[in-house]
PDB file of N, H, CA, C and O in Angstrom:
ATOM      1  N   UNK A   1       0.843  -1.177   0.000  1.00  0.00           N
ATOM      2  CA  UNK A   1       0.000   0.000   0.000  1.00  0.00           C
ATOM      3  C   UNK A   1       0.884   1.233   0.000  1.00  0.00           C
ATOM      4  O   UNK A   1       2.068   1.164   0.330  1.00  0.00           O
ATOM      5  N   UNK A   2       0.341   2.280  -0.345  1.00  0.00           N
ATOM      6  H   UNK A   2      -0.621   2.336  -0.613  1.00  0.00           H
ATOM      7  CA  UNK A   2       1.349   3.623  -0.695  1.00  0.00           C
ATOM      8  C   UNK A   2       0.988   3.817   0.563  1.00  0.00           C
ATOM      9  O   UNK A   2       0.180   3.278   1.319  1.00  0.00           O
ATOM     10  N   UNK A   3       1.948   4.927   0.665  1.00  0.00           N
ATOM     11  H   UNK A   3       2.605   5.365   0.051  1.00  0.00           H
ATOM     12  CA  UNK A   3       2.022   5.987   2.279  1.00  0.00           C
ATOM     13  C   UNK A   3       0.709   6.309   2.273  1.00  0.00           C
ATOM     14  O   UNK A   3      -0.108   6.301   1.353  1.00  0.00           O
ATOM     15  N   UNK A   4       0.602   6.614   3.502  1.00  0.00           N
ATOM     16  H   UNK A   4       1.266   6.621   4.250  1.00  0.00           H
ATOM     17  CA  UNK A   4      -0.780   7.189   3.595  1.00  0.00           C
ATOM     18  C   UNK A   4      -0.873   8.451   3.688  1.00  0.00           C
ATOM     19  O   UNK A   4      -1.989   8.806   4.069  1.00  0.00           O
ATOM     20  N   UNK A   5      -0.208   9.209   3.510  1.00  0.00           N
ATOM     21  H   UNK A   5       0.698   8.920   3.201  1.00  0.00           H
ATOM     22  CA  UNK A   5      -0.357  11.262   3.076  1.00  0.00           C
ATOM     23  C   UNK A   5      -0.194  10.970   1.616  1.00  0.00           C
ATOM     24  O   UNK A   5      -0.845  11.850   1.052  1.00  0.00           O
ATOM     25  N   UNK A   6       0.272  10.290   0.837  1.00  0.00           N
ATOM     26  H   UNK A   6       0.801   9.575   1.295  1.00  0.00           H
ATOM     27  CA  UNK A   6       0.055  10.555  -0.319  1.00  0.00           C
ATOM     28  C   UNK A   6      -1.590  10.076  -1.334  1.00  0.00           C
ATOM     29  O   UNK A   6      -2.288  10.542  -2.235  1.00  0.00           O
ATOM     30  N   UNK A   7      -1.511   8.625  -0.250  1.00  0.00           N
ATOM     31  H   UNK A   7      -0.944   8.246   0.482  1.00  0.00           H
ATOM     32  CA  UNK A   7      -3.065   8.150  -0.934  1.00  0.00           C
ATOM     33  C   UNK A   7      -3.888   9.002  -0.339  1.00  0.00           C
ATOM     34  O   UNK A   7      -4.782   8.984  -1.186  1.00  0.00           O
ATOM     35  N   UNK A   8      -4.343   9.887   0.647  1.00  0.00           N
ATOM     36  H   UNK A   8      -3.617   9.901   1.335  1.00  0.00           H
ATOM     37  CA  UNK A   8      -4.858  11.213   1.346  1.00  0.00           C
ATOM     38  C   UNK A   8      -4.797  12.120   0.483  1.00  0.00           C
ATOM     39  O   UNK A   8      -5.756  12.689  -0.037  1.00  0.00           O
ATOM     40  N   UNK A   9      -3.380  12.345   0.239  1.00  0.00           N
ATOM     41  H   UNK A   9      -2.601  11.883   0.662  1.00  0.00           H
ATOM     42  CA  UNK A   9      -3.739  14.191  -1.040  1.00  0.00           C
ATOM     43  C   UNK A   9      -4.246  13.452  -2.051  1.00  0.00           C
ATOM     44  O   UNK A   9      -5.219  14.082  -2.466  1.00  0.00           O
ATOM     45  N   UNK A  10      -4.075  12.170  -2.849  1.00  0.00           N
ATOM     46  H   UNK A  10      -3.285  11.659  -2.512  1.00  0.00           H
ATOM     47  CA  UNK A  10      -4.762  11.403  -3.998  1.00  0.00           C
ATOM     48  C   UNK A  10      -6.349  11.715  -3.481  1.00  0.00           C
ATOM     49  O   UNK A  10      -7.046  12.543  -4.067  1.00  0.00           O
ATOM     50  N   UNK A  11      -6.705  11.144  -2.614  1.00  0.00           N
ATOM     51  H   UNK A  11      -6.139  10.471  -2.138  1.00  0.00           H
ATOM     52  CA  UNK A  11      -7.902  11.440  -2.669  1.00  0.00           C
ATOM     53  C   UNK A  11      -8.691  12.611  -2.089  1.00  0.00           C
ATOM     54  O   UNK A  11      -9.873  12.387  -1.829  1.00  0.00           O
ATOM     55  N   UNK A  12      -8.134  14.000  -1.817  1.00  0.00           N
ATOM     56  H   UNK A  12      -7.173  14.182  -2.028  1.00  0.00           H
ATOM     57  CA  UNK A  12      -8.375  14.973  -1.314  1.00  0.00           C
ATOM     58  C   UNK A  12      -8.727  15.963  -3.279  1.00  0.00           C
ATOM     59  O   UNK A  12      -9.564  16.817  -3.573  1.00  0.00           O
ATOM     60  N   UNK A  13      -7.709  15.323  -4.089  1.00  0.00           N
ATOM     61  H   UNK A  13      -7.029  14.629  -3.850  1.00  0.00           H
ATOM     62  CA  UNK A  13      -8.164  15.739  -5.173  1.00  0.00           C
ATOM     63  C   UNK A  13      -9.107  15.282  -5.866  1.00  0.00           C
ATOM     64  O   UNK A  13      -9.329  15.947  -6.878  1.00  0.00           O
ATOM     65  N   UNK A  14      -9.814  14.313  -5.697  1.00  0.00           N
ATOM     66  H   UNK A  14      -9.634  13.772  -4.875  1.00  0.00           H
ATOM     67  CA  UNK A  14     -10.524  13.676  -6.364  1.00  0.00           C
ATOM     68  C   UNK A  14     -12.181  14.081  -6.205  1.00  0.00           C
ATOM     69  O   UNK A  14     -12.390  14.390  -5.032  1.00  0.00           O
ATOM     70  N   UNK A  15     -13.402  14.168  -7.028  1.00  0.00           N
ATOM     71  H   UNK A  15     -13.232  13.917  -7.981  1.00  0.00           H
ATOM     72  CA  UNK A  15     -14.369  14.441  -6.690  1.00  0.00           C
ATOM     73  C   UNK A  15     -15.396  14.355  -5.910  1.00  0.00           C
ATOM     74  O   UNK A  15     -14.776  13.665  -6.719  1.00  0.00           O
ATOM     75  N   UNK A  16     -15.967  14.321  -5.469  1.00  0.00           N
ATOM     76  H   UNK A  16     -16.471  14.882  -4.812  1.00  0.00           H
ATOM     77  CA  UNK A  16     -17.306  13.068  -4.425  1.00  0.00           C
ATOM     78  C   UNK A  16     -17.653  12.087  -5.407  1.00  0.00           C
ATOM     79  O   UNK A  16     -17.324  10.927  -5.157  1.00  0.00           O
ATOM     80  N   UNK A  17     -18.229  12.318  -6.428  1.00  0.00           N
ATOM     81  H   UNK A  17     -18.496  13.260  -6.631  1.00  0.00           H
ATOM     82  CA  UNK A  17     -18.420  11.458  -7.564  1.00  0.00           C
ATOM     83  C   UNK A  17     -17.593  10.250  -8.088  1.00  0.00           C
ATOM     84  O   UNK A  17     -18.039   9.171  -8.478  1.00  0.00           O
ATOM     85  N   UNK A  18     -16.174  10.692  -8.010  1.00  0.00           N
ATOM     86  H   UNK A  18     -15.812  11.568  -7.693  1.00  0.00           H
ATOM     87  CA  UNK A  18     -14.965   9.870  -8.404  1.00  0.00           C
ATOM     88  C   UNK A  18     -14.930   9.116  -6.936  1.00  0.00           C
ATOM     89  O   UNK A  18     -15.180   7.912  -6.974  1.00  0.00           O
ATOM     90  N   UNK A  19     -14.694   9.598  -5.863  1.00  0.00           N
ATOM     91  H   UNK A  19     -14.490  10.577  -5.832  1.00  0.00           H
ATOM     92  CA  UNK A  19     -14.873   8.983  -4.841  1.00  0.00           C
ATOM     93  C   UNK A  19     -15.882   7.706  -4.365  1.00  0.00           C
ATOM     94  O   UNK A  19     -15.592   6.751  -3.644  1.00  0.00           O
ATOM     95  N   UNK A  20     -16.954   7.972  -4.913  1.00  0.00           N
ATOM     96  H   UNK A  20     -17.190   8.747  -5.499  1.00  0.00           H
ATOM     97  CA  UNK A  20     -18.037   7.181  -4.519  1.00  0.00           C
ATOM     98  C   UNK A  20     -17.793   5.959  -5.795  1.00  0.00           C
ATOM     99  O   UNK A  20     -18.264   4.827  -5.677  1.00  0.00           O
ATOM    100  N   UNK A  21     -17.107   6.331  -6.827  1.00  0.00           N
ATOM    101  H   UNK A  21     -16.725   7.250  -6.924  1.00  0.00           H
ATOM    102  CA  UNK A  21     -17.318   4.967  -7.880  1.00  0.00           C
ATOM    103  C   UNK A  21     -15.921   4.576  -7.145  1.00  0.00           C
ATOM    104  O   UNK A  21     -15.846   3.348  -7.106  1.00  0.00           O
ATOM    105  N   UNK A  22     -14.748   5.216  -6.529  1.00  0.00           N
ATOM    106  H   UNK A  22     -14.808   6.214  -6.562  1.00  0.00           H
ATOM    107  CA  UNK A  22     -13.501   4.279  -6.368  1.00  0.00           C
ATOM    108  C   UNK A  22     -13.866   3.208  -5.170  1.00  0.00           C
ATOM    109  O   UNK A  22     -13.481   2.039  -5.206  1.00  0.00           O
ATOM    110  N   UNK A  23     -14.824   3.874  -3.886  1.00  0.00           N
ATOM    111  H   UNK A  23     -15.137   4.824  -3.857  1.00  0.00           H
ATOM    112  CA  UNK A  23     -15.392   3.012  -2.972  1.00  0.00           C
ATOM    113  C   UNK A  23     -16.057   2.312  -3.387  1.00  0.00           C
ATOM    114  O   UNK A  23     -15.822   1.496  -2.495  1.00  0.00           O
ATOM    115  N   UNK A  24     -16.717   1.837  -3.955  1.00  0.00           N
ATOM    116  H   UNK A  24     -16.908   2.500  -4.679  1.00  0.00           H
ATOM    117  CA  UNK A  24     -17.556   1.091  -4.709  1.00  0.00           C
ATOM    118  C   UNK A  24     -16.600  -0.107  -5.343  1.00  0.00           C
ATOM    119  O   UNK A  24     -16.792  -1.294  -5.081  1.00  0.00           O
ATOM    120  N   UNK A  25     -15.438   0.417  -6.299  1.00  0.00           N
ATOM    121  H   UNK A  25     -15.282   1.382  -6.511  1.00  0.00           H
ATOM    122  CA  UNK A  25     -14.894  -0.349  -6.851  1.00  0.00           C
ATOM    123  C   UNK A  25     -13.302  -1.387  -5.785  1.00  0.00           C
ATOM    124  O   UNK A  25     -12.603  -2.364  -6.051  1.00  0.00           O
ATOM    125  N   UNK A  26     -13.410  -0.423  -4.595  1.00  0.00           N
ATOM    126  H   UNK A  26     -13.978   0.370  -4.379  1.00  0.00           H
ATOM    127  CA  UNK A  26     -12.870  -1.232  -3.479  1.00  0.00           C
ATOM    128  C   UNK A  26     -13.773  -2.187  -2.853  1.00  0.00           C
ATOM    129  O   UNK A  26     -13.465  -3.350  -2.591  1.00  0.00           O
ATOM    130  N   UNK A  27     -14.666  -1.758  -2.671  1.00  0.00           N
ATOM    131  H   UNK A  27     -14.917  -0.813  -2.883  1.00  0.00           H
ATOM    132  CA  UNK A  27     -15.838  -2.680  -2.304  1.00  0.00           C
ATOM    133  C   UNK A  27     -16.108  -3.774  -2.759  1.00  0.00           C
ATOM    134  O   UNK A  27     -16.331  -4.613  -1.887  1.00  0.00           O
ATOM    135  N   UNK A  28     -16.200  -4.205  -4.040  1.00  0.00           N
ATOM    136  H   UNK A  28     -16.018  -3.523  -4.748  1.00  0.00           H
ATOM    137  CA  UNK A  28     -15.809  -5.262  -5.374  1.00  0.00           C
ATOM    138  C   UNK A  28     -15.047  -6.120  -4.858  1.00  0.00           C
ATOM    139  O   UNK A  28     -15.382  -7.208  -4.389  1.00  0.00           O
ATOM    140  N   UNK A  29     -13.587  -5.492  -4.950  1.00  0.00           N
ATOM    141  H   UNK A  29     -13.314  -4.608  -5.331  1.00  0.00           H
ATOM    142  CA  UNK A  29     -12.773  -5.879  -4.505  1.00  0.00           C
ATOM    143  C   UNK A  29     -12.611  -6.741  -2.923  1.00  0.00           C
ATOM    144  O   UNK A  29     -11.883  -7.675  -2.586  1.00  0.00           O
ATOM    145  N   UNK A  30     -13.292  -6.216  -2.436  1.00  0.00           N
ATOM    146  H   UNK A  30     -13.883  -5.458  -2.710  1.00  0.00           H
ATOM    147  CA  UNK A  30     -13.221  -6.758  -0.983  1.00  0.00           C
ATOM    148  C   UNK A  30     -13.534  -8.105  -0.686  1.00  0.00           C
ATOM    149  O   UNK A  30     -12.969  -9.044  -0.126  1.00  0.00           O
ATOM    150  N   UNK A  31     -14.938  -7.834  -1.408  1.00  0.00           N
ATOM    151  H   UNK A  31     -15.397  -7.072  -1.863  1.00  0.00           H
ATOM    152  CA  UNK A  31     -15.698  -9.272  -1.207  1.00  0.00           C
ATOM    153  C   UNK A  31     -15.319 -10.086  -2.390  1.00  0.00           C
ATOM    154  O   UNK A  31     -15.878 -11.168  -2.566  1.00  0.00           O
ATOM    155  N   UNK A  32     -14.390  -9.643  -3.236  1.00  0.00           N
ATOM    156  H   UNK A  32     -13.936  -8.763  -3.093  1.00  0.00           H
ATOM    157  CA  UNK A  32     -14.002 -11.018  -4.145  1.00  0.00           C
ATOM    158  C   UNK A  32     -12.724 -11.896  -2.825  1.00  0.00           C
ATOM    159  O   UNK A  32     -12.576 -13.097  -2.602  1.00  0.00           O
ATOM    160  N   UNK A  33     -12.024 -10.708  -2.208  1.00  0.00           N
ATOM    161  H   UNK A  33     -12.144  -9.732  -2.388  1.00  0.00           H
ATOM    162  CA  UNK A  33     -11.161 -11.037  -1.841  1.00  0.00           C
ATOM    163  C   UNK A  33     -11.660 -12.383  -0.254  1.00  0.00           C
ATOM    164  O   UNK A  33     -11.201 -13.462   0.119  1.00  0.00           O
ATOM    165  N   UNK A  34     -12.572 -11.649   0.119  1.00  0.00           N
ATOM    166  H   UNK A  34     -12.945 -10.772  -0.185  1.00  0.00           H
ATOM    167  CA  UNK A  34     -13.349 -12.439   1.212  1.00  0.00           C
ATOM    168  C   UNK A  34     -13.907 -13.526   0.851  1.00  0.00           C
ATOM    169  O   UNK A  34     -14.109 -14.446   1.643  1.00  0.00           O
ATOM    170  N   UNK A  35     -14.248 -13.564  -0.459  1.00  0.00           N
ATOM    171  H   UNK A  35     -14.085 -12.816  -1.103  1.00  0.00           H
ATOM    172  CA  UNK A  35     -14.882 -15.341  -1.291  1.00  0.00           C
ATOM    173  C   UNK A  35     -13.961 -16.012  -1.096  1.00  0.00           C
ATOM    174  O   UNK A  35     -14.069 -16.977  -0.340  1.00  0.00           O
ATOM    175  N   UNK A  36     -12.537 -15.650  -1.838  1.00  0.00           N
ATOM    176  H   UNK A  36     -12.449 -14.865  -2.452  1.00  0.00           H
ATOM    177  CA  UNK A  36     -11.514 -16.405  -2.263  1.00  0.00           C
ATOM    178  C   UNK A  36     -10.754 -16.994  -0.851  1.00  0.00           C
ATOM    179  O   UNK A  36     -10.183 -18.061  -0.626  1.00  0.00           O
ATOM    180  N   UNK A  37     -11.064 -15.581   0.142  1.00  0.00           N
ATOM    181  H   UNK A  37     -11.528 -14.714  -0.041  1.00  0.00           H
ATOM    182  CA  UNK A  37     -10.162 -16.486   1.723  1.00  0.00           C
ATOM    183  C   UNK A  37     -11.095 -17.244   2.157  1.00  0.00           C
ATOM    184  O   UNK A  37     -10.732 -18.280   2.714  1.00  0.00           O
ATOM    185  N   UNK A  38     -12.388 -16.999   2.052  1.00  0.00           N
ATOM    186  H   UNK A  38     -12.683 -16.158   1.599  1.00  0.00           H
ATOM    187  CA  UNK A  38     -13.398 -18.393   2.473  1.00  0.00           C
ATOM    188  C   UNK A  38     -12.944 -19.994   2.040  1.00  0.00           C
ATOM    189  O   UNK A  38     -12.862 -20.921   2.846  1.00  0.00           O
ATOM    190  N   UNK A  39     -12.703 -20.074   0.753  1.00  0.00           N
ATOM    191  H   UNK A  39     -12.769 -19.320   0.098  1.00  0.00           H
ATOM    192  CA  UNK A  39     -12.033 -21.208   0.161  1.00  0.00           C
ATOM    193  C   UNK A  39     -10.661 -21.764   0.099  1.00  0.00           C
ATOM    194  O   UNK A  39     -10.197 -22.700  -0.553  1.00  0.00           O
ATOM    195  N   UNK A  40     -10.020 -20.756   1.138  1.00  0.00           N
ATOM    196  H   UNK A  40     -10.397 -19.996   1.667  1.00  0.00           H
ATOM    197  CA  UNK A  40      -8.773 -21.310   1.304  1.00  0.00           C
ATOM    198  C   UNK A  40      -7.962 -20.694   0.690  1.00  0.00           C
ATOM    199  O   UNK A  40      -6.813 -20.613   1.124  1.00  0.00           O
ATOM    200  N   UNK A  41      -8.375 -20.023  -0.620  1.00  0.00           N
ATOM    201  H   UNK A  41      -9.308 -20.088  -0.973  1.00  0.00           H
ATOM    202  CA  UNK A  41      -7.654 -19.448  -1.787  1.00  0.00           C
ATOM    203  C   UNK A  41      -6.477 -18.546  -1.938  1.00  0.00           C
ATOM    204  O   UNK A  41      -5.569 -18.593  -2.768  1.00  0.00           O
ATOM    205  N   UNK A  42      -6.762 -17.419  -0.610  1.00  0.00           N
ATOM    206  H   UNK A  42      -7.499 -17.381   0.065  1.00  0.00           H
ATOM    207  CA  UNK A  42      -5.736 -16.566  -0.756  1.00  0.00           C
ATOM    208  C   UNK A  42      -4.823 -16.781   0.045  1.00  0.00           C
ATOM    209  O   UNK A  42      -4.952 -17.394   1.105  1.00  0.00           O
ATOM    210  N   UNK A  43      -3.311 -16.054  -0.597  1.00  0.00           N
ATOM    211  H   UNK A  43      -3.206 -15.556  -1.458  1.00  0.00           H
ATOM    212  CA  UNK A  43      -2.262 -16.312   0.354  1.00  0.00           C
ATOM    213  C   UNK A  43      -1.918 -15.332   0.974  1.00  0.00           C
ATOM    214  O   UNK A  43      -1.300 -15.401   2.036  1.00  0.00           O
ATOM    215  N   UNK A  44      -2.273 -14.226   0.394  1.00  0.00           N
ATOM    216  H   UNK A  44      -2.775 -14.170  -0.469  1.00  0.00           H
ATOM    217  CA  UNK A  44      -2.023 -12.644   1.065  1.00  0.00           C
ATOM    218  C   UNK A  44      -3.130 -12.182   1.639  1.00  0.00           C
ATOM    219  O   UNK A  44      -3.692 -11.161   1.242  1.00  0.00           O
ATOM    220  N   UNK A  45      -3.534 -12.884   2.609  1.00  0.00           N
ATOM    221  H   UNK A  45      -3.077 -13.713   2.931  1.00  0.00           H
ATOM    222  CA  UNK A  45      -4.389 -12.093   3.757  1.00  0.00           C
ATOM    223  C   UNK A  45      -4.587 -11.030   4.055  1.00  0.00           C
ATOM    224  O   UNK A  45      -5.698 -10.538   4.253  1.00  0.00           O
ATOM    225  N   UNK A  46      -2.820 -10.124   4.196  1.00  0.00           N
ATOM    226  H   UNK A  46      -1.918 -10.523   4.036  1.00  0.00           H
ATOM    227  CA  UNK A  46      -3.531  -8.595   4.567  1.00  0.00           C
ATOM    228  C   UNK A  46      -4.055  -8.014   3.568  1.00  0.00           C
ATOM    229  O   UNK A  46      -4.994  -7.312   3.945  1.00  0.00           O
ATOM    230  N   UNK A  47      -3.847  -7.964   2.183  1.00  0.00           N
ATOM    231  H   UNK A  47      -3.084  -8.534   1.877  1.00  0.00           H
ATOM    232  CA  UNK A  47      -4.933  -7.980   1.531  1.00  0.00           C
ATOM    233  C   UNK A  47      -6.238  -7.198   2.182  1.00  0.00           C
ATOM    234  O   UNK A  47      -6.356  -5.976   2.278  1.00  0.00           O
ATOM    235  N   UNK A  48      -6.984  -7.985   2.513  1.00  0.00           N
ATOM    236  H   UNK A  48      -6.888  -8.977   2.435  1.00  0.00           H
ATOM    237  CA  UNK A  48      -8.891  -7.587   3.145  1.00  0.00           C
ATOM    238  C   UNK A  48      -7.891  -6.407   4.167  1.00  0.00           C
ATOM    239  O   UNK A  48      -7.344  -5.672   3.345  1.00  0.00           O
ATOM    240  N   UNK A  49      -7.596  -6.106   5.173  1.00  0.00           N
ATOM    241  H   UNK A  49      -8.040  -6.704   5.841  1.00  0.00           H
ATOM    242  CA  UNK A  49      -7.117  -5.405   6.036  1.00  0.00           C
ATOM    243  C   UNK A  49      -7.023  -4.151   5.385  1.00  0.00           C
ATOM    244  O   UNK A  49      -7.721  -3.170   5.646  1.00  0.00           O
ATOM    245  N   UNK A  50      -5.888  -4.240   4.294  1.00  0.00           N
ATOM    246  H   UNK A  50      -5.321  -5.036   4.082  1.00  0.00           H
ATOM    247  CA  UNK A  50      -5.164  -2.934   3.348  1.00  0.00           C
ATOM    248  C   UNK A  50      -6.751  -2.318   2.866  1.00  0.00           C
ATOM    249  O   UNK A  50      -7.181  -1.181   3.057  1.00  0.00           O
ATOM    250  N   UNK A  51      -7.361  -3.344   2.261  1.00  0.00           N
ATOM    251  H   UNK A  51      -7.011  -4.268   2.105  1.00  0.00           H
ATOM    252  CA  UNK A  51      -8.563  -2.452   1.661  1.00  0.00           C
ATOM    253  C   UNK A  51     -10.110  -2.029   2.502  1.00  0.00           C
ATOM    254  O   UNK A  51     -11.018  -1.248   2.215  1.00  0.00           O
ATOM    255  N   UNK A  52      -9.963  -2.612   3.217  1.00  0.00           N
ATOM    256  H   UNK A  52      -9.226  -3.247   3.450  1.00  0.00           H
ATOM    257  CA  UNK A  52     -11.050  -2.281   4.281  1.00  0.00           C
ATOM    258  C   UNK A  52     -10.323  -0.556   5.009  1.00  0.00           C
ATOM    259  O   UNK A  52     -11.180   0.249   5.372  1.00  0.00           O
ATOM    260  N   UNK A  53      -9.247  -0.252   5.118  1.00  0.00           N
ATOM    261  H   UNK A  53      -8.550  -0.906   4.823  1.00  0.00           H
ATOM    262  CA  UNK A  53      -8.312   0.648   5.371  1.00  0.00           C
ATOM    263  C   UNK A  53      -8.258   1.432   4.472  1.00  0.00           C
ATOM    264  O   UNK A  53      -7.315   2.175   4.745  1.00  0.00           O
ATOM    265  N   UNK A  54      -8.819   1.812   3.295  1.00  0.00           N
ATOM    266  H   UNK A  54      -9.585   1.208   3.073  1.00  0.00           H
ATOM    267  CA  UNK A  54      -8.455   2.479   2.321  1.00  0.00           C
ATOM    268  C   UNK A  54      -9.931   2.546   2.134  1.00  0.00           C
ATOM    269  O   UNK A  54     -10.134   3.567   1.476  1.00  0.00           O
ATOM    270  N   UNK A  55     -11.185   1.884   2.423  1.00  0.00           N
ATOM    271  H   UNK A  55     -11.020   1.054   2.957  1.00  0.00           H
ATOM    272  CA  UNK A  55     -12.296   2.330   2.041  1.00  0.00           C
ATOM    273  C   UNK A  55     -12.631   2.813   3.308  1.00  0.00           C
ATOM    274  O   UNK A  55     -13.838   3.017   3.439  1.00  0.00           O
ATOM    275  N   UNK A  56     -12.012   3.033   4.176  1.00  0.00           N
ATOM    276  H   UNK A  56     -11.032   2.867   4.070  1.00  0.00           H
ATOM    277  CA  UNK A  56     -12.544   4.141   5.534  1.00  0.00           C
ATOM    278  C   UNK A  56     -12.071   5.192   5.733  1.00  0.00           C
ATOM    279  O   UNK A  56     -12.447   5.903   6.665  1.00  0.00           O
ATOM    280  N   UNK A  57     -10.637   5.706   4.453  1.00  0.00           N
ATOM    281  H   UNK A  57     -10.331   5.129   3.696  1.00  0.00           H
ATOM    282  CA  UNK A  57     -10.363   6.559   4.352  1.00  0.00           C
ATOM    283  C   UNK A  57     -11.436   7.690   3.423  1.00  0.00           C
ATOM    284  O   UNK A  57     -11.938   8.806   3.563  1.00  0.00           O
ATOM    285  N   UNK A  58     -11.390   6.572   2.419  1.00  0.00           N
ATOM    286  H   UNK A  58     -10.982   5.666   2.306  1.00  0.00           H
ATOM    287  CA  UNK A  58     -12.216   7.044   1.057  1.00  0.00           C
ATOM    288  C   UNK A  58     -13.833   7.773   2.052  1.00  0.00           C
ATOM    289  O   UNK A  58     -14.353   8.809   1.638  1.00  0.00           O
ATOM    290  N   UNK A  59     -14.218   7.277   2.902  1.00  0.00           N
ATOM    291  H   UNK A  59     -13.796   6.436   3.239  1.00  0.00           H
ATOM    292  CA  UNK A  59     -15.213   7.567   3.555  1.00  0.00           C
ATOM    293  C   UNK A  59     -15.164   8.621   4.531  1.00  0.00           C
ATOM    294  O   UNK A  59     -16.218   9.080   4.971  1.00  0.00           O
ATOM    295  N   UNK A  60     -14.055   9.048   4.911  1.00  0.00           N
ATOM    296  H   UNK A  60     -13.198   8.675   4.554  1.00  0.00           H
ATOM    297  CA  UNK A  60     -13.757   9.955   5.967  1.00  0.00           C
ATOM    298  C   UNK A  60     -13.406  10.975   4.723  1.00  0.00           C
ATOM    299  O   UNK A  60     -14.333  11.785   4.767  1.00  0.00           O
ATOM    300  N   UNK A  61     -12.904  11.192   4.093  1.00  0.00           N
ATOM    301  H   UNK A  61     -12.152  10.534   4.057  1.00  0.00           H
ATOM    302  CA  UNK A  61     -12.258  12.502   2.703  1.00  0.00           C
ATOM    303  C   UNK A  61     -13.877  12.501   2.043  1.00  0.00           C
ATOM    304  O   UNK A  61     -14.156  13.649   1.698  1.00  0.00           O
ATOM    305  N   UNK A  62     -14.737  11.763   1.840  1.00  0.00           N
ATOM    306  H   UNK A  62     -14.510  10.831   2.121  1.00  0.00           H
ATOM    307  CA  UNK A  62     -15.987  12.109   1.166  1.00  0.00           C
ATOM    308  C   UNK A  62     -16.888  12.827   2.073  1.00  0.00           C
ATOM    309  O   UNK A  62     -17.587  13.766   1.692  1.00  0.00           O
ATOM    310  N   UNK A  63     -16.858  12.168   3.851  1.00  0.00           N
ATOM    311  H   UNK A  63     -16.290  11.405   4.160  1.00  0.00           H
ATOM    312  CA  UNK A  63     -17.989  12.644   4.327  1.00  0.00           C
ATOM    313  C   UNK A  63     -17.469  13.920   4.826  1.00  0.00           C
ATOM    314  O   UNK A  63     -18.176  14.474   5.668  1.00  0.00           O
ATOM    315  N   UNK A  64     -15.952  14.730   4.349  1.00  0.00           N
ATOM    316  H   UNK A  64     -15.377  14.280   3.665  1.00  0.00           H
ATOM    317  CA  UNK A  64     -15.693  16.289   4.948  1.00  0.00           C
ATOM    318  C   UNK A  64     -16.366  16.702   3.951  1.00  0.00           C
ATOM    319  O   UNK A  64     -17.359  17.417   4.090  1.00  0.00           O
ATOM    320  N   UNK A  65     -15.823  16.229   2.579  1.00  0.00           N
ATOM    321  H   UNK A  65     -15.017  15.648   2.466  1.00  0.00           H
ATOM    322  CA  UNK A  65     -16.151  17.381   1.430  1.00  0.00           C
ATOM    323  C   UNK A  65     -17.999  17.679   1.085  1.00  0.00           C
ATOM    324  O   UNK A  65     -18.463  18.557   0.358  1.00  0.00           O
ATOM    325  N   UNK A  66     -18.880  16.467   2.002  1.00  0.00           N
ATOM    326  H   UNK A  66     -18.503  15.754   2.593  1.00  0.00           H
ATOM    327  CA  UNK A  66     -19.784  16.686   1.571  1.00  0.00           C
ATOM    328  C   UNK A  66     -20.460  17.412   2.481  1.00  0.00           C
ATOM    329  O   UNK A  66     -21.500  18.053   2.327  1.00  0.00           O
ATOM    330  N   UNK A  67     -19.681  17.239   3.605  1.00  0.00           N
ATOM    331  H   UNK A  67     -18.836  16.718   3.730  1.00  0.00           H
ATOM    332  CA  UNK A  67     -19.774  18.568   5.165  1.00  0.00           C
ATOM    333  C   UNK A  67     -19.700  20.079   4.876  1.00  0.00           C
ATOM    334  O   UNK A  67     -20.254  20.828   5.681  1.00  0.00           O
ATOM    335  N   UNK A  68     -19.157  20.530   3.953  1.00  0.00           N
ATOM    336  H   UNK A  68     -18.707  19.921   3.299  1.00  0.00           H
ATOM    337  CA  UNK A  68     -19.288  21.912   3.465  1.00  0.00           C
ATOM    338  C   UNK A  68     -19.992  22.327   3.053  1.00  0.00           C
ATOM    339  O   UNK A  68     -19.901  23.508   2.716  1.00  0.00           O
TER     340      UNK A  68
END
């Protein structure tokens, strides 16, 4: 995962709009990733962690900008 002040100004530029399809498209992501550890499948676990972490950011930078 990148630093986290940089994935922060990444998403400090980004729109509410762009925001809400990238959470969304982490979201995807999540639960493919949660199928695949159900079955044994994955080997990189932190994985779910990193992105569950990155869609609570995405959620904290959307719910300021929509605070204004």
């Amino acid at each position: 995962m990148k630093g986290k002040q940089s994935f922060m100004n990444e998403l400090k530029d980004k729109s509410p709009k762009e925001l809400v399809a990238l959470r969304k498209k982490y979201r995807e992501e999540l639960f493919a990733l949660k199928m695949k550890n159900e079955v044994r499948g994955l080997k990189e676990t932190h994985q779910i962690g990193d992105l569950r972490v990155k869609i609570a950011r995405i959620n904290t930078v959307l719910h300021a900008k929509l605070a204004k």
